[in-house]
N, C-alpha and C positions, 0 to 999 in steps of 0.2 A: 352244752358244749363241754365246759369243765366236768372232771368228776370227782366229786368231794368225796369219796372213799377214797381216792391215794390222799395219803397226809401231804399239804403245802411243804411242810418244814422239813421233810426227808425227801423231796424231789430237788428243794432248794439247798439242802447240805450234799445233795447225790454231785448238785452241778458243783458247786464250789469246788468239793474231787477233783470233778473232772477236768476245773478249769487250771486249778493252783498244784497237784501234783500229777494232773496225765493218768490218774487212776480207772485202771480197765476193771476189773471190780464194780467199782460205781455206776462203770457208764452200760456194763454188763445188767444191773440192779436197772439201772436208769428204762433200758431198753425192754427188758420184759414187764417193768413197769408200765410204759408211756405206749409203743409202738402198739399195742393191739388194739389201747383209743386210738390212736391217730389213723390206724387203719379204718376201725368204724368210719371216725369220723370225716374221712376221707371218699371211703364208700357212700356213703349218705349225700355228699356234694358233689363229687363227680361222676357216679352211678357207672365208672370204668374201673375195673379191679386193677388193671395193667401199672394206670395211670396211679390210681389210689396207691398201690406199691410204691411205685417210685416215688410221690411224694414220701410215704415212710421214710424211706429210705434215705433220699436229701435231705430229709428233717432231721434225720439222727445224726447224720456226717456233720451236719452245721452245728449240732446239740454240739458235736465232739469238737470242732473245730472253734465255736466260736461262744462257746460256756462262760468264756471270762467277762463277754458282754451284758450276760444277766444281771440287773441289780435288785436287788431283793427292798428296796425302799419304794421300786418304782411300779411293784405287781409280783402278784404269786407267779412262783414258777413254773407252775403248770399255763398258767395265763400267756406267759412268756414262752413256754414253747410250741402254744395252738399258733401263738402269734408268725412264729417262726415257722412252723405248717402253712401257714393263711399266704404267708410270702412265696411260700416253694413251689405253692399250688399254682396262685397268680402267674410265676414266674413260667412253670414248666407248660401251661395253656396260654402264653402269648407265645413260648416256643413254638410249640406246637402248630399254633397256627403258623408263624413264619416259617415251619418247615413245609406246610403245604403249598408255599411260592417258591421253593429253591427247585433249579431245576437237579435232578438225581441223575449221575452219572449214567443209567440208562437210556435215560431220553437221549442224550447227545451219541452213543457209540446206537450203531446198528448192530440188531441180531442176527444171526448165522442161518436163523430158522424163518425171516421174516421174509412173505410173499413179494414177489417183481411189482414195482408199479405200472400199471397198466399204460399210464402217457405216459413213461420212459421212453425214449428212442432204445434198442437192441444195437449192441456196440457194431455189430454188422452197416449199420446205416446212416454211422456218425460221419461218414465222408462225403456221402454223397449229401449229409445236411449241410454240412461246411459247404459244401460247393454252392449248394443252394442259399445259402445265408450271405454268400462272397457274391454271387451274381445279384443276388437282391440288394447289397449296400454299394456295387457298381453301378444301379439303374439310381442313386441319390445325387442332390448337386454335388457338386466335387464339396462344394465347404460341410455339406452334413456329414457325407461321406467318413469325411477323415475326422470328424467328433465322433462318429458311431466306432471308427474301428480304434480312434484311441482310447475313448471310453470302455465300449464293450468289452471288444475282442483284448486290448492293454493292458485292461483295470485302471486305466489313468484315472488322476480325479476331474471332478469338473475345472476345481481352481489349478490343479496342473497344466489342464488342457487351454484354457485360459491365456496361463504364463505364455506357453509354450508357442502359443498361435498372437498373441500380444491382442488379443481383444476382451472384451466386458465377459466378467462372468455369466450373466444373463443373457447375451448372445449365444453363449455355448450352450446355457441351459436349454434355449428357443429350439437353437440348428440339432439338439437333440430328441427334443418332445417333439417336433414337424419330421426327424427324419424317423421318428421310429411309429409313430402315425400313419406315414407314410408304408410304412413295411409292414405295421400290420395289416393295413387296406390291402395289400398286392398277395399279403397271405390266404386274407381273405376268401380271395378273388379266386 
């Protein structure tokens, strides 16, 4: 993993540079130094070039950003910057995965180019389904009735409807499961 041809003692004075005066110089030394192992050895563990870049790449920004953390009592600095690799890598493959669970702004917007669904109604026909969904929730008892169209057709909640009508929320839940049971039987049908 280490490679004992760069000197310990001139990676470990490079970072001092960089930590104590901001020395671009150094970090310039540092990077054609370090980055072409870390590339290696970044290719060799994650067999993705993409990925293996961007580790480099985090690794060095944090070399530049976070040099003053190095201490040279506690490990070679080449030790301390795999170390600093081993973390970026960890880090950017639990990203990674947590980005294959976010939903991506495509999924949620529809495309322009994307085929009709086939069990869509055709806006031509959405009246006479309303007529037809309005005749079907008039054939229910008047009490399911008025759960379904203030549910349904209102968006009320259940605990709304509840309040509204002054009975148990579990009543409304019932007079809703038996009235739409019921409509689907008679769609059935």
């Amino acid at each position: 993993m280490l490679n004992e041809d760069l000197p310990a003692i001139d990676v470990a004075s490079l970072l001092f540079n960089i930590a104590n005066s901001r020395c671009k110089h150094s970090y310039e030394k540092l990077f054609v130094l370090v980055a072409p192992k870390l590339l290696n050895f970044s290719r060799k563990q994650l067999r993705d070039d993409s990925m293996a870049m961007e580790v480099v790449q985090e690794t060095m920004l944090k070399i530049w950003l976070k040099s003053h953390l190095y201490d040279e009592s506690k490990g070679a600095a080449l030790t301390w910057i795999y170390s600093v690799a081993r973390n970026v890598k960890f880090d950017l493959l639990r990203k990674s995965k947590h980005q294959n669970d976010w939903v991506q702004g495509d999924d949620l917007w529809p495309t322009l180019s994307e085929e009709p669904d086939p069990e869509r109604i055709p806006k031509e026909f959405h009246a006479i389904v309303t007529r037809e969904l309005k005749d079907l929730v008039d054939t229910l008892p008047p009490a399911q009735a008025e759960v379904v169209r203030l549910i349904c057709l209102q968006g009320a909640s259940h605990q709304e409807v509840a309040d509204a009508l002054g009975v148990p929320l579990g009543t409304i839940k019932s007079r809703l499961r038996l009235a739409l049971q019921k409509m689907k039987e008679a769609m059935d049908d």
